[in-house]
C-alpha positions as CSV (number, residue, x, y, z in Angstrom):
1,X,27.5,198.0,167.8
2,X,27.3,195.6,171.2
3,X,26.6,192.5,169.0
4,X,30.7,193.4,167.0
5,X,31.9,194.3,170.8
6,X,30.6,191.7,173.0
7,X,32.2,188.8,170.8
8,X,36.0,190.5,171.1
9,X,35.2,191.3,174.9
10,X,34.7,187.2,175.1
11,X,37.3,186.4,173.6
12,X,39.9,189.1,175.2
13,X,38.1,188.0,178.9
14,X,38.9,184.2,178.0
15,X,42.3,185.0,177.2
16,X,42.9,186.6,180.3
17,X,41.4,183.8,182.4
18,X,43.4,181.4,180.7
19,X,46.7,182.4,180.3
20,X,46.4,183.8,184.3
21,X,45.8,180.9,185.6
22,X,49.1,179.6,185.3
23,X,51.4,179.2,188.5
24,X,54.5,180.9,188.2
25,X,57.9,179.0,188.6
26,X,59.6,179.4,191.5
27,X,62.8,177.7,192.6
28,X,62.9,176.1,195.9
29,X,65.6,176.9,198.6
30,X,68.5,174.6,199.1
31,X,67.9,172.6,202.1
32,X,69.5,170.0,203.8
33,X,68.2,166.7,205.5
34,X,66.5,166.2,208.6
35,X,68.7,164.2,210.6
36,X,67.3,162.8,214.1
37,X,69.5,161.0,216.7
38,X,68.4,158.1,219.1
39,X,69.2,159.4,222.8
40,X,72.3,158.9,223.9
41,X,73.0,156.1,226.6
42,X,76.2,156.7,228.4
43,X,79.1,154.0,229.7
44,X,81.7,153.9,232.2
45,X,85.3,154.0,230.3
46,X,88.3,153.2,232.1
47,X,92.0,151.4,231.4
48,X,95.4,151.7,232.4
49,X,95.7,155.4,231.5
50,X,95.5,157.3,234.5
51,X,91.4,159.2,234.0
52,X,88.3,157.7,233.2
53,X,85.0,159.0,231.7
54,X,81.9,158.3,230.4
55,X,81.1,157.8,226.8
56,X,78.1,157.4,224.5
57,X,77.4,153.5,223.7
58,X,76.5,154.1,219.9
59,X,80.6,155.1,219.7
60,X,83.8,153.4,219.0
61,X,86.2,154.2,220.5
62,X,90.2,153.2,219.8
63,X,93.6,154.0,221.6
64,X,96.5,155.7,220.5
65,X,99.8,156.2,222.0
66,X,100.4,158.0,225.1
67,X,96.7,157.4,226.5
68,X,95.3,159.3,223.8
69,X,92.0,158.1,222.5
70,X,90.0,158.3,219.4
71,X,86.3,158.0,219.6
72,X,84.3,158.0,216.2
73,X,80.8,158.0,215.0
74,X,80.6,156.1,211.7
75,X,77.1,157.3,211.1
76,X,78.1,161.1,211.9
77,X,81.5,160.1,210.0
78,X,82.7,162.1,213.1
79,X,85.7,161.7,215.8
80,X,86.7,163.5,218.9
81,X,90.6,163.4,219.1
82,X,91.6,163.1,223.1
83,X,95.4,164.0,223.8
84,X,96.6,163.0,227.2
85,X,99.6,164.6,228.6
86,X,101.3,164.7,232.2
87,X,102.0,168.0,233.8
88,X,105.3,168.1,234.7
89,X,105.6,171.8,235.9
90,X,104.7,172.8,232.4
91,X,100.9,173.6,233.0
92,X,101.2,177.5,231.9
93,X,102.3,175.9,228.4
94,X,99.8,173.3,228.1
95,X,97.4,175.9,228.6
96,X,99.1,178.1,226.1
97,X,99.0,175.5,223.2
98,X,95.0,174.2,224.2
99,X,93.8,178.0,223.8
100,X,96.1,178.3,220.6
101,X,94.6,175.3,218.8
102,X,90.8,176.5,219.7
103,X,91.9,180.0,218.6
104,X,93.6,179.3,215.3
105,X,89.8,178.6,213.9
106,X,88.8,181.9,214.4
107,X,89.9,182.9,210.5
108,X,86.8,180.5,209.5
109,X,84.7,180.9,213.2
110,X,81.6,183.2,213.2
111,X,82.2,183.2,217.5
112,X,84.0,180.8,219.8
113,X,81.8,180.7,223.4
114,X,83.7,179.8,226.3
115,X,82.4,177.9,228.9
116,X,84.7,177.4,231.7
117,X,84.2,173.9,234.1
118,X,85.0,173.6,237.5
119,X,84.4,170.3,239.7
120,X,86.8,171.1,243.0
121,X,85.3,167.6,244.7
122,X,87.0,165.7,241.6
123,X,90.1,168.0,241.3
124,X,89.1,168.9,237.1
125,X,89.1,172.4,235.9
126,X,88.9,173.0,232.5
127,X,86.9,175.7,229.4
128,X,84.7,174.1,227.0
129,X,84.7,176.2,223.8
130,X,81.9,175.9,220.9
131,X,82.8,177.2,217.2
132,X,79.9,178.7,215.7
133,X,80.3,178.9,211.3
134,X,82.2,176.9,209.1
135,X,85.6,176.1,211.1
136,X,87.1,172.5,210.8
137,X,86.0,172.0,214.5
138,X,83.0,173.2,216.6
139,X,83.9,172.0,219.8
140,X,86.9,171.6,222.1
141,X,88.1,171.4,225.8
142,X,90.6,170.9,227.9
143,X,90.4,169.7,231.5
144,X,93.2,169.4,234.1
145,X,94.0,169.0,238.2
146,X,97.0,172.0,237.3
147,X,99.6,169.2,238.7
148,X,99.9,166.0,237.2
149,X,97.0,165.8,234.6
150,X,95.9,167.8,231.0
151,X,93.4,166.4,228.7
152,X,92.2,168.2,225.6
153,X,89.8,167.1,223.0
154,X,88.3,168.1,220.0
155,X,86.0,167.1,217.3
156,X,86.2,167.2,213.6
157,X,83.9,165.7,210.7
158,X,85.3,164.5,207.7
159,X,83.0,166.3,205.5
160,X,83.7,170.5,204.5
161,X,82.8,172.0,207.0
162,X,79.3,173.8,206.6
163,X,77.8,174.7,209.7
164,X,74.1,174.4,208.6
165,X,74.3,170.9,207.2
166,X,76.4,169.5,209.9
167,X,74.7,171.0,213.1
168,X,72.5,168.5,213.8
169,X,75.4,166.1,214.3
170,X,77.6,169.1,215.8
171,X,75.2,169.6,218.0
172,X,74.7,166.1,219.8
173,X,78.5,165.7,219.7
174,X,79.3,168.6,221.6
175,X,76.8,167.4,224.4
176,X,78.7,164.1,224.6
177,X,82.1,165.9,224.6
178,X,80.4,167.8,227.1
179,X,79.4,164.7,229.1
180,X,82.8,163.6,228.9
181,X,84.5,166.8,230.3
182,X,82.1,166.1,232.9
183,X,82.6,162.6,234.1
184,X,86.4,163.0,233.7
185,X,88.1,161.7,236.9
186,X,91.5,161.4,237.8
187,X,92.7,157.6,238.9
């Protein structure tokens, strides 16, 4: 009787081994690309409009009417929009429309983290917000002296806006706009 059951018990052992052995299919997780940035050197930028700032070398920066400003990153495909506009007793209303523009995001914003700025020696006072999730913008400010000055800026990628993919680039953007709003003095 073993030399009829040890021939199947072979056989049905071999089977096993071989058809186990297999590795099973499994799909791999979306993920997006590594993206590392050279660190960012900083330059004096001034012209007739009445502030200066400082702004990262590797950008381009163009003018627009009115002392506005638009500084891109082609390899980001990335620009931060600067408004200029003088306060002439208006400032409660300048404020009014900077908060509204950060706060019409929120429909698409996971959280908007405020960060308010104040440099009394240069006369700037301003709120840095960061968009966290999939809003058009993740970062904006506005800076002012509350008499004659009001500066807002905000960033925006020409891509759909995906937080995951485009936080590396978010993320070294806002510390430029951050630099900015930092460096901003009045002339």
């Amino acid at each position: 009787m073993f030399k009829k059951i040890i021939p199947f018990l072979v056989i049905t052992l071999m089977s096993v081994l071989v058809f186990s052995c297999k590795d099973d299919v499994i799909p791999k997780p979306s993920s997006y690309l590594r993206l590392d940035y050279p660190e960012a050197k900083y330059v004096n930028f001034e012209n007739e409009c009445p502030f200066a700032f400082e702004m990262n070398s590797d950008a381009v920066i163009k003018k627009e009417p009115n002392c506005g400003f638009t500084i891109t990153y082609p390899k980001m495909k990335a620009t931060i929009y600067l408004t200029y506009k003088p306060v002439t007793k208006n400032i409660n209303e300048l404020l009014r429309d900077a908060q509204k523009l950060t706060y019409e995001h929120v429909i698409k914003a996971d959280d908007i983290l405020e960060q308010p700025y104040l440099n009394s020696d240069k006369k700037v006072f301003g709120m840095f917000y960061q968009v966290e999730g999939n809003a058009a913008t993740n970062s904006q400010f506005y800076a002012t002296d509350s008499t004659s000055h009001f500066v807002t800026g905000s960033v925006y990628f020409y891509a759909k806006p995906n937080y995951d993919s485009i936080m590396p680039a978010a993320s070294y953007i806002k510390n430029d706009m951050q630099r900015l709003m930092e460096t901003l003095k009045w002339k």
